[in-house]
C-alpha angles and dihedrals in degrees: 000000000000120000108255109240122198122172126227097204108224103347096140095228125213128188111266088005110135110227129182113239110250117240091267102043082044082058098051104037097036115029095023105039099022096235123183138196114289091032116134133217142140121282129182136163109225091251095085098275114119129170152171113256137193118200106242111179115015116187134172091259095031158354140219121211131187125227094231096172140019121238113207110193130132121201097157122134110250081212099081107199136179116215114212096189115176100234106261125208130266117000092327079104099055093040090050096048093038084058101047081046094068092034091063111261121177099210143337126225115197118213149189121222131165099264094048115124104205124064128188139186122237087262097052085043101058093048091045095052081053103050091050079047096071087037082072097047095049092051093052091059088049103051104041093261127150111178106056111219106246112249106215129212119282097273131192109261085232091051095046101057091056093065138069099063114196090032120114091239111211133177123186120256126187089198094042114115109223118065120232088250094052090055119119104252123255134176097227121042136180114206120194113202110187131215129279083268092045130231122311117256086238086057096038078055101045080046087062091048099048080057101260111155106223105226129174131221084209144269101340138072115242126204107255090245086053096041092057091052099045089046089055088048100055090046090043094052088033104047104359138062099273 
C-alpha cells in the first residue's frame, strides 16, 4: 500500500516537533481516510522537509501529529522555470496548473492579457490564486513532490515581461523560426503561453522587446492548455530530468 502524503504548506517542519493538522489535512486524514490516533503517514511542507509522522491526539474539530523521522530526497528539476500562463476559461486553468505541477514547474505566474477571456476583482483574484494554490499542492502529494511550486499573484502581461532578470525568457510562436528543442540551455527559464485567442501582435512585439526569444513546437497550432504542457515537456526532457 502506498504511504499516504499530506502537505502542511509552509509549516516549517522539524524533526520530534508536535504540529496541529491543518483543516485540510484534518479533512483528508481524519474524515476521508478514518485515521486514528497512532496511525502513520508522510508529511512535508512544501519548503523540502519532508518526515515521517505519527497522529498523537485526534479529536472531533482537530489532530496533532509528531515528525519521527526525517526523509531526505530530492526530485526537483534542476531546470528551474516560471510559467506565465495567460488565465484560460473554465477548468483549462486548473488542468493546466495541476499538470505543471507534476512536470516539475518552479513557479506560475497568471496573467491578463488582451486577449484574456476571463477577468476578476481583487476579491475573486485573491480566492482564485488560492484555490490553485491548493491545485499545486494536491498535485504535489500526488506526485511525490516535496517542495510546492509558489502561485503568484494574477499580474498584467506588460508587467510581467519586465521582470525575472538572468532567465532565458521564451513565448511560443507559431511564426518563429527556431524550434524549443534547438534553444541554447539555461538553468532558469521563463516561459510566456498565450490565451485561446493567442497573444496580440503589439504583445508578441513588446515580448521581443522585453528580450523573449519567439520559438515554435512545429507545424501545428496547439490549444493554449496543451501548448503549455507540451512546451514543459520538451524543456524538461531537453534540459531537465525528464
Amino acid at each position: 500500500m502506498r504511504d499516504v502524503r499530506i502537505c502542511q504548506f509552509r509549516a516549517n517542519l522539524n524533526l520530534n516537533d508536535t504540529f496541529t493538522l491543518d483543516d485540510d489535512g484534518f479533512g483528508h486524514l481524519i474524515r476521508v481516510l478514518r485515521f486514528k490516533q497512532g496511525d502513520n503517514f508522510i508529511v512535508f511542507d512544501g519548503l523540502a522537509n519532508e518526515y515521517k509522522a505519527t497522529l498523537e491526539e485526534v479529536s472531533s474539530k482537530k489532530a496533532s501529529f509528531k515528525c519521527t523521522d526525517k526523509i531526505d530526497r530530492n526530485v526537483e528539476s534542476p531546470l528551474l522555470v516560471e510559467l506565465g500562463q495567460v488565465i484560460s476559461r473554465g477548468d483549462k486553468m486548473e488542468f493546466t496548473i495541476q499538470k505543471a505541477t507534476e512536470l516539475g514547474i518552479h513557479c506560475i505566474t497568471p496573467l491578463y492579457s488582451s486577449r484574456c477571456g476571463v477577468k476578476l476583482d481583487r476579491k475573486r483574484e485573491e480566492k482564485k490564486v488560492e484555490q490553485w494554490q491548493k491545485i499545486a499542492i494536491a498535485a504535489c502529494e500526488q506526485s511525490g513532490r516535496n517542495v510546492v511550486p509558489v502561485v503568484n499573484d494574477i499580474t498584467l502581461i506588460d508587467d510581467w515581461y519586465k521582470q525575472g532578470e538572468n532567465a532565458l525568457s521564451l513565448t511560443l510562436d507559431p511564426k518563429a523560426d527556431k524550434k524549443l528543442t534547438e534553444i541554447e540551455p539555461k538553468q532558469n527559464v521563463r516561459l510566456l503561453i498565450g490565451p485561446e485567442g493567442g497573444l496580440s501582435a503589439e504583445e508578441i512585439d513588446n515580448a521581443a522587446k522585453a528580450g523573449f526569444q519567439g520559438v515554435t513546437l512545429g507545424p501545428r497550432i496547439l490549444r493554449t492548455e496543451t501548448a503549455a504542457l507540451a512546451a514543459l515537456s520538451i524543456l524538461g526532457c531537453t534540459f531537465g530530468d525528464l
